[in-house]
Every structure is written in C-alpha cells, then in structure tokens.
C-alpha positions as CSV (number, residue, x, y, z in Angstrom):
1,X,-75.5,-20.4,112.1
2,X,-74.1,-22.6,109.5
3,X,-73.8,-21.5,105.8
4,X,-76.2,-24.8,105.0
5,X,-78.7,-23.2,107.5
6,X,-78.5,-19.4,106.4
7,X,-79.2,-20.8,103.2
8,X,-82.1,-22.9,103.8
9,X,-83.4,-19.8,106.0
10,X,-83.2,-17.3,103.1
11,X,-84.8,-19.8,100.5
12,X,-87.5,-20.2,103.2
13,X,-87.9,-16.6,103.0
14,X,-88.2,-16.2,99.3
15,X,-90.7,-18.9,99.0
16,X,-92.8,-16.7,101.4
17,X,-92.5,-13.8,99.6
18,X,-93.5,-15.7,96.4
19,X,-96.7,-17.3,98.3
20,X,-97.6,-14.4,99.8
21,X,-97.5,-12.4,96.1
22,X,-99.4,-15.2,94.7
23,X,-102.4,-14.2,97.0
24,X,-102.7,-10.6,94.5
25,X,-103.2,-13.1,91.5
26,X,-105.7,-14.7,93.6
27,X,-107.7,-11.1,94.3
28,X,-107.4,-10.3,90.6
29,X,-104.3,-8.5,90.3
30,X,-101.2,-9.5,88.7
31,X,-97.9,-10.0,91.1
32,X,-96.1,-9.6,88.1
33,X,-96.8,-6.3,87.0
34,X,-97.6,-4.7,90.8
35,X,-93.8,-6.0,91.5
36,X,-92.8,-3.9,88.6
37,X,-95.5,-0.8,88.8
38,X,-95.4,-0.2,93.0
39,X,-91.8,-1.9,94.0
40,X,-89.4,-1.3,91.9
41,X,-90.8,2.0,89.8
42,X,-93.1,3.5,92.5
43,X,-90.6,3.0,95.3
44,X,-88.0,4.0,93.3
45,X,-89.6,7.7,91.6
46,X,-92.4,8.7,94.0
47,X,-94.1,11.6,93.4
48,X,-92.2,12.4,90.2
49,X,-94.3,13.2,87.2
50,X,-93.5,10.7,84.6
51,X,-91.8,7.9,86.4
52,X,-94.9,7.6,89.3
53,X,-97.5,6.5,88.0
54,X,-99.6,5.8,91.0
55,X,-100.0,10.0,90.5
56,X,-101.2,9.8,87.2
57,X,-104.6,10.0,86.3
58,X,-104.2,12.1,83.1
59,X,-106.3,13.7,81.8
60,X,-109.4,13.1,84.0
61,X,-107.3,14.1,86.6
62,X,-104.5,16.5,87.5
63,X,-102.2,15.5,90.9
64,X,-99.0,16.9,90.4
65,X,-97.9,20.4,89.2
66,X,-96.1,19.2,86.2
67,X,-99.0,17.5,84.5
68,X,-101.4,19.1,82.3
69,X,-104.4,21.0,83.5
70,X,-107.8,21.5,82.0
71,X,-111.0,23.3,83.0
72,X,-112.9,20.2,84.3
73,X,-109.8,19.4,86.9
74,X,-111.8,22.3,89.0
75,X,-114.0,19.5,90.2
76,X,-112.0,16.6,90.3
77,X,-112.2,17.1,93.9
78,X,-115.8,15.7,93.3
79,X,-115.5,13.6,90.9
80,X,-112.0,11.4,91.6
81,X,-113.8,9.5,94.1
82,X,-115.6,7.8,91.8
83,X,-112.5,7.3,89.9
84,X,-111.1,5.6,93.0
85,X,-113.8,3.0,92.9
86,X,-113.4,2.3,89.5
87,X,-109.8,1.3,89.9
88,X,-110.1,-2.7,90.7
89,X,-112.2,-3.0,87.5
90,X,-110.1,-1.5,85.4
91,X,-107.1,-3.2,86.8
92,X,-108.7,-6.5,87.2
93,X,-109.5,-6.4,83.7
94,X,-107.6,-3.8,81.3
95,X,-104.5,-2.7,83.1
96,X,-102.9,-5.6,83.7
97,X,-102.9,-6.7,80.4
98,X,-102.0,-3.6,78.4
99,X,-99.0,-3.4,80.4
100,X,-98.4,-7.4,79.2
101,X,-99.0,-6.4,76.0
102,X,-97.1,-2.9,76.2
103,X,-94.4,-4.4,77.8
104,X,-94.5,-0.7,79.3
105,X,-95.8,1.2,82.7
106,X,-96.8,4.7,82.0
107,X,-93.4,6.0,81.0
108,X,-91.1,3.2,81.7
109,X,-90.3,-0.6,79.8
110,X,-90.9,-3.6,81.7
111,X,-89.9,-6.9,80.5
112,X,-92.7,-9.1,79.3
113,X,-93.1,-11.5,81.4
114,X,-92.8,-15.4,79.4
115,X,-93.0,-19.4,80.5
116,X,-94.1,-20.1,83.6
117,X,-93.8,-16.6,84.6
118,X,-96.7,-15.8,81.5
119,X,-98.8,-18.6,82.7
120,X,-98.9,-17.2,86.3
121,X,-100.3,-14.2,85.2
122,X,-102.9,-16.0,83.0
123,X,-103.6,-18.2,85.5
124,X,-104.1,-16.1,87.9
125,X,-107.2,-14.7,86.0
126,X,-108.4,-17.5,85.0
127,X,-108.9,-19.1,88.7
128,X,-109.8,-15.4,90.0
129,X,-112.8,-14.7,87.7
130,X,-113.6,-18.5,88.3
131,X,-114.1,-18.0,91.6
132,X,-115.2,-14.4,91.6
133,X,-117.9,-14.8,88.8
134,X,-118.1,-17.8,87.4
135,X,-119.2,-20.3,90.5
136,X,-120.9,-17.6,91.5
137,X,-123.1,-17.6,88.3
138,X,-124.3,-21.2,88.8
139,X,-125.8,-20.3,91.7
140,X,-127.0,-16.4,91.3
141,X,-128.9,-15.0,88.9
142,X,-125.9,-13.0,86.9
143,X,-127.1,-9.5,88.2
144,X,-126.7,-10.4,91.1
145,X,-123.5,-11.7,90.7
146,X,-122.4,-8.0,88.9
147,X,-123.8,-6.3,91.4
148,X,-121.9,-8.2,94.2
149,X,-118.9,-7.9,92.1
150,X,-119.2,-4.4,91.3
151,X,-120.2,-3.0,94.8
152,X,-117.4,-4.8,96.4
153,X,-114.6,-3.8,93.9
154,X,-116.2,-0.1,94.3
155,X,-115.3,-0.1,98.4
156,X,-111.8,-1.7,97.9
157,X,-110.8,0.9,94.9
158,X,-112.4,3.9,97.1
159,X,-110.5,2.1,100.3
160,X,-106.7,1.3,98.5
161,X,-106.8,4.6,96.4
162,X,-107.5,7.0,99.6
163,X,-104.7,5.2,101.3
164,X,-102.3,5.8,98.9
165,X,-103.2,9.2,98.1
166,X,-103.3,10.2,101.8
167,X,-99.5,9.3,101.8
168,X,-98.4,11.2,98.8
169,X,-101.1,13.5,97.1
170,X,-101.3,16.0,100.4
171,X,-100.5,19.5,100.6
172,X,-97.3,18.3,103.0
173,X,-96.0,16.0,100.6
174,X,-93.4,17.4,97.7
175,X,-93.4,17.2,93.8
176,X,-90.7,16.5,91.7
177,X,-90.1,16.1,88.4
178,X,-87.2,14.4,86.0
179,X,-84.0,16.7,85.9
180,X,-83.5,18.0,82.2
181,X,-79.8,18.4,82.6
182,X,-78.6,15.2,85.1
183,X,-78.8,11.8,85.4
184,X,-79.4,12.0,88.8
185,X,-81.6,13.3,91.2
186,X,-80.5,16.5,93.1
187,X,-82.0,14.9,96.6
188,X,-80.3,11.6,98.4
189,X,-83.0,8.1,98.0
190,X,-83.6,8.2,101.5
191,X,-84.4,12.0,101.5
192,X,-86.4,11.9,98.6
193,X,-88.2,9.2,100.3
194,X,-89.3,11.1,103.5
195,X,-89.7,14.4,101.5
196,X,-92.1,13.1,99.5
197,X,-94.2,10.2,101.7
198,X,-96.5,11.6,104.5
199,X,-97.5,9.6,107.5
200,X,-101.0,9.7,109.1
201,X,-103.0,8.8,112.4
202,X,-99.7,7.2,113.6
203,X,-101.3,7.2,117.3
204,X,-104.0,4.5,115.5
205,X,-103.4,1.7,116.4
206,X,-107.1,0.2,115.1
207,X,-106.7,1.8,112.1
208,X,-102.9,0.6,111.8
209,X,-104.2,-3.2,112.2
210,X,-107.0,-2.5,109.3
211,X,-104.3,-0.8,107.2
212,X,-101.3,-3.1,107.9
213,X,-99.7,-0.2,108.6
214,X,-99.8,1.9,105.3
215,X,-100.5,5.1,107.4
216,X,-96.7,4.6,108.1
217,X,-96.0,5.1,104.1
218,X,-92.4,6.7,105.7
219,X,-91.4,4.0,107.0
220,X,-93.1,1.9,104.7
221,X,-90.7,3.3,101.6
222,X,-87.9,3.5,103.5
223,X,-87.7,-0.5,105.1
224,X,-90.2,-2.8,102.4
225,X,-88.8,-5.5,103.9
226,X,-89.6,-4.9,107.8
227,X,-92.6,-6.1,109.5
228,X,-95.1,-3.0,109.2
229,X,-95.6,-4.6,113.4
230,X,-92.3,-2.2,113.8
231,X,-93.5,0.9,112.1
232,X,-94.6,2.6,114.7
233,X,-91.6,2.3,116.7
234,X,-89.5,3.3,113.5
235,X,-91.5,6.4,112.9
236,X,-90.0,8.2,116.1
237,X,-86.5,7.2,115.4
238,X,-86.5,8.3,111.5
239,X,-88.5,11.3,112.7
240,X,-85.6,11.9,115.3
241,X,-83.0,11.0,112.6
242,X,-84.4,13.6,110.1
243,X,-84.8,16.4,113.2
244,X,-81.2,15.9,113.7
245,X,-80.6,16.2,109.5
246,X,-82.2,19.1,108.6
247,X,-84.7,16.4,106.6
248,X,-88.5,17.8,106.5
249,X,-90.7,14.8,108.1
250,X,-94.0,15.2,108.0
251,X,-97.4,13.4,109.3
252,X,-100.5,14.2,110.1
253,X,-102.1,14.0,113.5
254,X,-105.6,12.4,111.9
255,X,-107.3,10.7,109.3
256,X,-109.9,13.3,109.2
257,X,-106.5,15.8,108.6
258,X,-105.1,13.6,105.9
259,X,-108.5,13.6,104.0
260,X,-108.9,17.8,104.5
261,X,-105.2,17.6,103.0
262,X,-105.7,15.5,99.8
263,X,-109.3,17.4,99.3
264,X,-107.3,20.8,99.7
265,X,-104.7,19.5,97.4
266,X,-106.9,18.4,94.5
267,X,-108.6,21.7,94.7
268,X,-105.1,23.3,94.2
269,X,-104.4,21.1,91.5
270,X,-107.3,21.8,89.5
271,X,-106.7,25.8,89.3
272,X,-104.9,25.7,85.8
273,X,-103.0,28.5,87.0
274,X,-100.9,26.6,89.3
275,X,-97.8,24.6,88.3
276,X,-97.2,25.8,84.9
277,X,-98.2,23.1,83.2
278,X,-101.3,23.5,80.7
C-alpha cells in the first residue's frame, strides 16, 4: 500500500469517526463534551472517585467508597432508578452547557470548545430540539409532545445508565481513588482497566446486538477503536491473558446477575459505615 493510499485510508477513517460522533449532536447530546467526559477522562480514571465522573451522583447518591455518605443513601437502591431516567433531560438540556460554560467536568478542566467547533455544539441543539419538539409542536397538542419527549428520554436514561453501571458499579468491580503521595497510579493502564470494568451475559449474543456490545465493557476499555463485532472473541483471549498474569477478570454469567450485583452494591454503599467517607 502506497503512502498516498495509507493516507487517503486514514483520512477516510477520521471522517467516519467525525460523522459517526455527529449522530450524538443529532440525539441531543454534545460530541464535544462526551469525547472529553467518557473518552479521554472516563477511559482514562474509571472507577476513581474524583476523576470518574460517570460514578458520581453526589449527593443524592453514593457509588464509591470514597464519596460522602448520608442517611438517605439507605434507599438509593430505590430511588436511583429514577435518577437514571432523568439523565437525558438533564444532559440534553443543563449538562452539556455548564460544562461549556465551566470549561470543567466534575473535577477536571476541559478546553472550551470555540469557532466552528462552538457552533457544532450549538447547532447541534438547535436542529435536535427542532426536530424533537418543535415540528412536533405544529402538529401535537404540546402535552403531547412533553409527554412523548419525556417517556422516551425516561427508557433511554433507565436503559444507558443500567448499562454502564452494570460494568462498573458491581460488587466484582474495584474502587480506587487518587494517590496522595504519587503522580502515578500504583496499578499498570491495562490492569487498572480489567480490575475495574466487569463484563456481563457474554454468551448473549441478542442482547450483545441491542447493546453493541457494551456488556463487553473489558474489552470495550481496553481496544475503543475495535469493532465491538470482535468482543466476544477478545473476551476469552484477555481473560486467558489475565489467568496467565495473575490479573483478576471478572464477568458475570447473566444480566439478571449483573442487576442482583449493582442492587447489592448500592445497598452497601448506602450504609454510612462503609468506606470511611462521611
């Protein structure tokens, strides 16, 4: 392959990438800021209090052992579902830009995003709550429209947060927080990666499809850039790899397990005499 083609090959890519990221500001979100909150600072921290902010629901809720605990965390087993299906409203419409205007995700600076870069993200809403409220408006009476609206964005939030939290807010998975006195992390990128990511219902294959393979978070974190099609051939060889390691891999057999886990684990969390943190 000539250097003219490689290069026309990997542009080809990129512009992909780009289209395919384009299809979140479509949906409501921002490409922008999920390239910055889940690629680059989720991927890079997970599961470490502080840095991962996919685990932070402070204060309503408590998911790690280093954040702060209160009395109503008892029933947040209850209670964070509802959270969950609140999440695309409050990301479609407050998130999103208080990280703009922030110029900050939980914890950690992200440059504010300017030019045609800026007008992506505006634009994005603009054409998204055209075509999610407005058009529909002219032809709906306008409860109807909120109602559609908010009983659709309820099933996605319940739907994308159990995912997530299946693959990293389980009893299996491991907490960590930032080290006081080192720059670095005592555990390798790759082993924090496994240690800390879960797999679930791998034999799944229906559930893989509706996923796009997220149940294979492992492998997911580990290769970003490999077709999720390969997952589940990956997941034996890293789980061979890590056997061979001494690197604790863990997944569970079911999604009915996973769910028992993350219920069992929110229960834990919200004891205020666990983790230390108050």
């Amino acid at each position: 392959m000539s250097q003219a083609t490689k290069a026309k090959f990997l542009e080809s890519g990129r512009f992909h990438q780009q289209l395919k990221a384009r299809v979140e500001d479509v949906v409501g979100g921002s490409s922008y800021v999920w390239g910055w909150k889940h690629n680059i600072f989720h991927h890079s921290h997970p599961n470490v209090t502080g840095l991962d902010e996919d685990i932070d629901i402070q204060p309503l809720c408590r998911l790690a052992p280093g954040q702060r605990s209160s009395g109503a965390h008892r029933f947040q087993h209850f209670y964070i579902w509802v959270l969950y299906g609140l999440l695309p409203l409050k990301w479609h419409f407050i998130d999103d830009f208080r990280n703009l205007i922030s110029g900050r995700i939980g914890q950690q600076k992200m440059p504010r995003p300017t030019g045609w870069k800026l007008a992506g993200v505006l634009g994005g809403k603009v054409l998204f709550i055209g075509w999610a409220l407005v058009v529909p408006a002219l032809f709906h009476p306008l409860w109807q429209v909120a109602l559609g609206y908010a009983l659709t964005s309820f099933v996605l939030g319940v739907t994308l947060s159990t995912v997530f939290q299946l693959a990293h807010c389980v009893e299996e998975a491991e907490f960590r927080e930032v080290p006081r006195d080192s720059l670095t992390f005592p555990r390798e990128w790759a082993v924090h990666q496994v240690e800390t990511t879960v797999d679930f219902a791998r034999g799944n294959s229906l559930l893989s499809w509706y996923l796009g393979g997220l149940n294979f978070q492992v492998e997911h974190h580990l290769f970003p850039r490999v077709s999720h099609l390969h997952y589940p051939a990956l997941s034996r060889i890293v789980e061979q790899t890590c056997r061979e390691h001494g690197v604790r891999y863990r997944s569970q057999r079911g999604l009915g397990a996973a769910l028992r886990s993350h219920v069992r684990w929110l229960k834990r969390m919200g004891q205020p005499v666990l983790g230390g943190a108050t």
